[in-house]
Structures are given as structure tokens and as C-alpha cells.
C-alpha positions in Angstrom: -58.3 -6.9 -29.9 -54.6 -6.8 -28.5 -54.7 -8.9 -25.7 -53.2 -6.6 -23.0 -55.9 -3.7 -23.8 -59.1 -6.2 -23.5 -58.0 -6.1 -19.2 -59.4 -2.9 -18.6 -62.0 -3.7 -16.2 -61.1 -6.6 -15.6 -62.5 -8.0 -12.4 -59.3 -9.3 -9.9 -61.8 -10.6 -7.1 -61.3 -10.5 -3.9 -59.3 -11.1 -1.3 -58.9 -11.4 2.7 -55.1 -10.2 3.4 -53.8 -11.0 7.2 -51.1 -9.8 9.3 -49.7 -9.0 12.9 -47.7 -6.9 14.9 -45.0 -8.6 14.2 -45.6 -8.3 10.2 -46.1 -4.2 10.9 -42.9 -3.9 12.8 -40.8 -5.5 10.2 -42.0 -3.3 7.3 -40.7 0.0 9.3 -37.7 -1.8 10.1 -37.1 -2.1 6.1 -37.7 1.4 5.5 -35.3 2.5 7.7 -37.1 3.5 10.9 -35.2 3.3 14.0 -34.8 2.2 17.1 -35.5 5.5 18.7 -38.9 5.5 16.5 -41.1 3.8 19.2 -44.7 4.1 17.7 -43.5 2.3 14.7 -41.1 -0.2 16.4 -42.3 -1.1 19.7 -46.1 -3.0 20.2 -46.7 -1.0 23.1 -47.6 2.5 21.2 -47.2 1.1 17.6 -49.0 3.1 14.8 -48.8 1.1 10.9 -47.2 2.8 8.5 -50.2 3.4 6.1 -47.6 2.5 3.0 -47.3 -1.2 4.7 -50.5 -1.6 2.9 -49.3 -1.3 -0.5 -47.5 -4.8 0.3 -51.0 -6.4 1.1 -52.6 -5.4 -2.4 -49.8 -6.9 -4.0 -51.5 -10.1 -4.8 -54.0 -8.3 -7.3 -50.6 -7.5 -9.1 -49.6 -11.5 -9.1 -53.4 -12.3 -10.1 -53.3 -9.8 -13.0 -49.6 -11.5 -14.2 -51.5 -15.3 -14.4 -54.1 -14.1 -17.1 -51.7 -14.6 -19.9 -51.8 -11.3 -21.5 -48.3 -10.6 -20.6 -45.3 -12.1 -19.6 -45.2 -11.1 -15.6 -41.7 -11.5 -15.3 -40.6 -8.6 -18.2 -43.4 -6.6 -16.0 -41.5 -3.8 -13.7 -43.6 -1.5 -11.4 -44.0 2.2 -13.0 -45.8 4.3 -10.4 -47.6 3.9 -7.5 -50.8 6.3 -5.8 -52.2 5.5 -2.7 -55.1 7.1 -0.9 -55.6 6.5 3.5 -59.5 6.7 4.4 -58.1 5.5 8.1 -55.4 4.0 9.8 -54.6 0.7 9.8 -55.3 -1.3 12.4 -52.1 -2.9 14.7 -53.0 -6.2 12.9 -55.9 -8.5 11.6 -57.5 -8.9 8.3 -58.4 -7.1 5.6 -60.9 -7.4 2.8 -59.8 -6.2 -0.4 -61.2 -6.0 -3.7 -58.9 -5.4 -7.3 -59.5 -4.6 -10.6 -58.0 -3.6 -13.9 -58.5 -0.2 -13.7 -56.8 1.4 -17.0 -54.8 0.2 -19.7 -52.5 2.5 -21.5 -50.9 2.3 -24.9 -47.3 4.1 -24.9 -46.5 2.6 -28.4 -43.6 0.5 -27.6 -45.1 -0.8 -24.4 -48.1 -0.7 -22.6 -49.0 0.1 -19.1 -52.1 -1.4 -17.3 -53.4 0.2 -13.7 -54.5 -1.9 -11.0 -56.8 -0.7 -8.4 -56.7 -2.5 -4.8 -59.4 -1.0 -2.4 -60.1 -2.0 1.2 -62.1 0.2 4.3 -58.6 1.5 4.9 -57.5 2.4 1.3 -57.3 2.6 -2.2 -54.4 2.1 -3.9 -53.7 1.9 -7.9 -50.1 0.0 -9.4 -48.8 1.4 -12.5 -47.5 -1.5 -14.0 -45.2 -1.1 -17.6 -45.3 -4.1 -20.1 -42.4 -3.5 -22.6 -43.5 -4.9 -26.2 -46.8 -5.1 -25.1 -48.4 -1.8 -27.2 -48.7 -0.2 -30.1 -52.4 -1.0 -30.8 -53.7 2.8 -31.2 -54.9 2.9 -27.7 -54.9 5.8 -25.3 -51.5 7.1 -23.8 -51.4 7.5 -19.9 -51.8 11.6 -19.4 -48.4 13.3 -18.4 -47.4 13.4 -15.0 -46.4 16.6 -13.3 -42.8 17.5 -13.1 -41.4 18.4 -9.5 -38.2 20.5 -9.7 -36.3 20.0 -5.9 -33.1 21.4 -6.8 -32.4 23.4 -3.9 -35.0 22.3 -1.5 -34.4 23.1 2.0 -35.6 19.4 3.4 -33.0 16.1 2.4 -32.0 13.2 4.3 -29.3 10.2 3.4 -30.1 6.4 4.1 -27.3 3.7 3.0 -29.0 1.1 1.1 -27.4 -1.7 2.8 -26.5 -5.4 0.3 -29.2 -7.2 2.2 -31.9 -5.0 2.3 -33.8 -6.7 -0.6 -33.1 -9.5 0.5 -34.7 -8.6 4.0 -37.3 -6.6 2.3 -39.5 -9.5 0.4 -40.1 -10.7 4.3 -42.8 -8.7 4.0 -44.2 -10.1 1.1 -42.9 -9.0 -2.3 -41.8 -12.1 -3.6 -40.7 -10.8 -7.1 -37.5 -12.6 -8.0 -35.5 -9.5 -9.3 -34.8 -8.6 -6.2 -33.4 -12.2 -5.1 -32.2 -13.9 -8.4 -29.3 -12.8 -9.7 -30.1 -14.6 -13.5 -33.7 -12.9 -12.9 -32.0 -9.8 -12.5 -29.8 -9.9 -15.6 -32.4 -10.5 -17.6 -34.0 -7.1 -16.7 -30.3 -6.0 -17.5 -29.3 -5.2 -14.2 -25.7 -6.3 -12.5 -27.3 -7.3 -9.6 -30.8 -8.2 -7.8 -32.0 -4.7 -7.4 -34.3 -3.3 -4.3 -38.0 -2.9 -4.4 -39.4 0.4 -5.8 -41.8 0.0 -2.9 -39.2 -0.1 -0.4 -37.7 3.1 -1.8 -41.2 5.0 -2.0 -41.8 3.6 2.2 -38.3 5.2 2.7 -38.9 8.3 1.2 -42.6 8.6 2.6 -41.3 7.7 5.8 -38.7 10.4 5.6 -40.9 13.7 4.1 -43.3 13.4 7.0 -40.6 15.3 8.9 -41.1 18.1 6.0 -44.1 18.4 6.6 -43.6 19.2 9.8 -46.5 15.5 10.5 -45.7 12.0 12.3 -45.3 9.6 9.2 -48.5 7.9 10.1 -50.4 10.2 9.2 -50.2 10.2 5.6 -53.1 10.7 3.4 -52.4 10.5 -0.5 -49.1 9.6 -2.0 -48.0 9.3 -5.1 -44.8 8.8 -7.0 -43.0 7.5 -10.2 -40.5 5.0 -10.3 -37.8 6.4 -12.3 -34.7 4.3 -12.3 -33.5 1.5 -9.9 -32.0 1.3 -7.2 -28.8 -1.3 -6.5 -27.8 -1.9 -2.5 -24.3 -1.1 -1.4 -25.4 2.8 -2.4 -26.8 5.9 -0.8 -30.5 7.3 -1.4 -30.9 11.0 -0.8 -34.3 12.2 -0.4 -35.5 15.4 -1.2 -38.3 17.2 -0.1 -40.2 20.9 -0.5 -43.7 21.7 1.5 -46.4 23.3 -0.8 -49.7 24.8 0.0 -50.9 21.5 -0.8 -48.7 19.2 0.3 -45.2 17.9 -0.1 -43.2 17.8 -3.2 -40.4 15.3 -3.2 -38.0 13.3 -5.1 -35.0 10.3 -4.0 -32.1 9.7 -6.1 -28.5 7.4 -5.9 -25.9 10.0 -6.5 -26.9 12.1 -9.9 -29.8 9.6 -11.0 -33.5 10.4 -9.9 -35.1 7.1 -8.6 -38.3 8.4 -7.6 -39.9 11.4 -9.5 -43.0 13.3 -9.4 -43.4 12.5 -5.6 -46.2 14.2 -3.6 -47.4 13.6 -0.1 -50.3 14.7 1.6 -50.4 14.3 5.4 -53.3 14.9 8.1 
């Protein structure tokens, strides 16, 4: 059996994530909320943005790329859900339990979806493995397209040089967002930011939208369509539905994020 389709179910184990304030504070400071944003800024009021969590889980991710199946550093990041039971807490620990939920085979590479689940949420990393399919397996359903052109909601945020650099404070350690030899070997000209710091953005962002404070997201999911080099503008672009929001980011002509939808209390 090919080696990368025998991880489905896979068990990840578990583990107990912790963090503070501090930790919470710094991770709205990366996607781009302000000074004037007091509940997400200041300990006196502060509310966690529920997308810091997809940080914690991150370890299953690492834990998955030491089994050997695959070569963790040709792995990128391909799509991400997350579902909020309730808020996070201002800081502590949290128990969480991974898995290997699916494994896809898209013929040329395969994809393999990682489920992290904790009290406050589950959430599931569509990880792509070029040269790692072609074994007959299942292909990954088709996501749903999201037209924005024309939406009435968009907002601008300048990617500033150091943002990745800032950004891995908080925990993703990948080196193609630090190492510039790591980065060329993905064929990129330079280190390149973290899709999940361009979905925290643009999460952050549509909550105005939908008309909800941004901690009160509830599902979110999104594809990671391109990425996305500093020193350039992100443009997020959002529509409210009858069942949520619809959005979309992208760096001048080139969609970044695709197939976004948000769902907030």
C-alpha cells in the first residue's frame, strides 16, 4: 500500500497546548488588529480570536510530518476549516486530540486531512504532498466556487517585510517563512507569509461584513490558493449570504485565498 494512503486514521495522540495573554495579544497584533481594537489588544476586556487556535493544533501537523511517509518540508498547507463550540479562554491549557482524518489521491500528489479537536474546537489541515499520489485512491470532492467580483464589502492591509518574520512568534515554525534557501526550494523569491496569517487577516476583517465582532466566529473555511510575498497589499473581499459570509483575499490580480466562508454568532 502507498505509504502516504495507509495514514488515514492514523492516531496523532494527544496533546496539552498552553498559552497566555500575552501569547493572545500577539496573534491579533499579526493579523492586523489595531490599537483602537481594545477587546483584542488590551488584557483588561480581551476576547481570543477563535482563529489563534489554529496555531495551537499545529503540532498534530509537525507529528504527522515525522512518520516518514512524506517529506514535511515539500509539504505546503492547502485549506483549512475550523469549527468554534466556545470561546477561548484569555489563557491556560488546552487538551487536544489529532488524527489523520482523510487521505486524498489527486494523481500527481496527494493530500492528507488532519483533524485537531479540543472542548473549544475542531479544526481539520488540508495538507498537499506533491509526488506523493497516483495510487488509485479517492480524489478530495470539489470545493465550491465563490464569485466576489463586485461585492460591496473590501478592505486593504499592507503586508509589511517583517510580518513573517513576526508571525512564527506565535508558533508556526515552518522555515519557508524564515529561510530564504527553504524558500527557493518551494520556488519562491523570497520567505513567503503564512497562509494562516492571511486566513486570521481576512477572518478578522469579514466580521465587519457581517455586520458581528470578530470573536464571534463560528465555522470558517478557506482554500489556500497562491502565496502571499511581504512588501505587498492584500485586498479582502467579502459578500453576506443567507448563510453566512462569502469571501475571498488576493495581492493585486492573483486570488490568495478562495472559497472562503464565514459563519459568525
Amino acid at each position: 500500500m502507498n505509504a502516504v494512503a495507509a495514514l488515514k486514521g492514523h492516531d496523532l495522540g494527544t496533546r496539552v497546548v498552553s498559552y497566555d495573554e500575552s501569547d493572545a495579544i500577539l496573534y491579533a497584533l499579526c493579523v492586523e488588529a489595531g490599537p483602537d481594537e481594545l477587546p483584542l489588544v488590551y488584557e483588561r476586556d480581551l476576547h481570543v480570536l477563535p482563529t489563534f487556535g489554529l496555531g495551537l493544533g499545529l503540532w498534530a501537523v509537525e507529528e504527522a510530518g515525522t512518520l516518514g511517509a512524506y517529506d514535511r518540508l515539500k509539504s505546503l498547507h492547502a485549506a483549512q476549516q475550523l469549527t468554534v463550540h466556545e470561546p477561548l479562554p484569555r489563557g491556560g491549557k488546552l487538551e487536544m486530540r489529532a488524527r489523520v482524518a482523510e487521505v486524498w489521491d489527486k494523481g500527481s500528489a496527494a493530500t492528507i486531512d488532519i483533524a485537531v479537536e479540543c472542548e473549544q474546537f475542531t479544526a481539520t489541515y488540508a495538507i498537499h504532498l506533491p509526488g506523493s499520489g497516483g495510487w488509485g485512491g479517492e480524489r478530495a470532492p470539489s470545493s465550491p466556487r465563490v464569485d466576489l467580483d463586485g461585492a460591496e464589502y473590501e478592505d486593504r492591509y499592507r503586508i509589511e517585510p517583517n510580518l513573517p518574520a513576526l508571525y512564527r512568534l506565535t508558533g508556526d515554525l515552518h522555515p519557508v517563512h524564515i529561510d530564504p534557501e527553504v524558500s527557493a526550494g518551494y520556488g519562491f523569491d523570497r520567505p513567503i507569509l503564512h497562509g494562516l496569517c492571511t486566513l486570521g487577516i481576512a477572518a478578522r476583517s469579514v466580521a465587519g461584513a457581517a455586520g458581528a465582532e470578530p470573536w464571534e466566529l463560528r465555522e470558517l473555511r478557506a482554500r489556500f490558493a497562491a502565496p502571499v510575498l511581504p512588501d505587498n497589499t492584500l485586498t479582502v473581499r467579502a459578500r453576506h449570504t443567507g448563510d453566512g459570509t462569502d469571501f475571498d483575499a488576493r495581492i493585486d490580480a492573483t486570488g490568495v485565498l478562495s472559497g472562503g466562508h464565514a459563519r459568525f454568532r
